[in-house]
C-alpha positions in Angstrom: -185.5 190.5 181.0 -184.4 189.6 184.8 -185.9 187.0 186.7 -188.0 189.1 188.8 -189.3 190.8 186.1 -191.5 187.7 184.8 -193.1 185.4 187.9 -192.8 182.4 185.9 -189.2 182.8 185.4 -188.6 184.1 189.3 -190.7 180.2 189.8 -188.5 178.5 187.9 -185.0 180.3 189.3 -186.4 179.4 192.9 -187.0 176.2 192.0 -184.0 175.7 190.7 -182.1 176.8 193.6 -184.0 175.2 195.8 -183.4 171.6 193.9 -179.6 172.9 194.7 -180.3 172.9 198.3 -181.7 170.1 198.7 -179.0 168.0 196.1 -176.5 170.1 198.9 -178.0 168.2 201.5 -179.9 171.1 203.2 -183.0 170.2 204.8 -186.5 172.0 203.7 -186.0 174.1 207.3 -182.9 175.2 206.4 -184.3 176.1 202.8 -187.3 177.4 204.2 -185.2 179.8 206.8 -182.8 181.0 203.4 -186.1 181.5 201.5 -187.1 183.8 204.1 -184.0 185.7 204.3 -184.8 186.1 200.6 -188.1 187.5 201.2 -186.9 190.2 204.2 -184.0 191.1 201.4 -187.1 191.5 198.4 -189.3 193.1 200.4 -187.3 195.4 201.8 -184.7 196.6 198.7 -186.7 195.3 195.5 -189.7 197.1 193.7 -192.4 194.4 192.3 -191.9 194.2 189.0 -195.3 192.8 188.3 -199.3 192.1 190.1 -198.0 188.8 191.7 -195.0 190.2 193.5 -196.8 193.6 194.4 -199.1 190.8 196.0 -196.8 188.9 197.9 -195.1 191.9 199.0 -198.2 193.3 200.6 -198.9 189.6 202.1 -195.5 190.0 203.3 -195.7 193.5 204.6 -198.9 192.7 207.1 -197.3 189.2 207.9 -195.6 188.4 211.2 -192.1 186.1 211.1 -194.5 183.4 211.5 -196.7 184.3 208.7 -193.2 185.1 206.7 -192.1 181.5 207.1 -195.3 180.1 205.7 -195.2 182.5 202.9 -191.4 181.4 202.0 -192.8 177.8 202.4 -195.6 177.7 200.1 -193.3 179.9 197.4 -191.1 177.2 197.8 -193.1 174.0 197.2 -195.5 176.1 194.5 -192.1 176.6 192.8 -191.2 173.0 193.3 -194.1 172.4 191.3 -193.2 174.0 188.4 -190.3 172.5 187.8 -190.2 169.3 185.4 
């Protein structure tokens, strides 16, 4: 099963990679700004695989770059979260 495939497991990946950034000495802007590039790339050239990405695909979809950024944010520090 792929990461995107199961939203815990996608969690957990971006949590992970984001607890590389930050050990890389990026700061949560610059995490933020590659989480969003992330996004625009999913959005765009990936089918959700399950309810909660067809969600945040649609939240994605009617957001502005603004609302985009926010989105990547609060992805990022839910996945934070879940984490241990």
């Amino acid at each position: 099963m792929g990461v995107l495939e199961n939203f815990d497991r996608w969690q957990e990946f971006l949590g992970d990679q984001v607890n590389k950034a930050h050990a890389m000495g990026m700061s949560e802007d610059q995490v933020t700004a590659v989480a969003k590039k992330m996004g625009d790339y999913l959005a765009n050239k990936v089918d959700p695989k399950n309810e909660q990405e067809r969600l945040l695909k649609e939240l994605w979809d009617v957001g502005d770059d603004q609302d985009r950024m926010a989105l990547a944010r609060m992805m990022i520090r839910m996945s934070e979260h879940q984490v241990h």
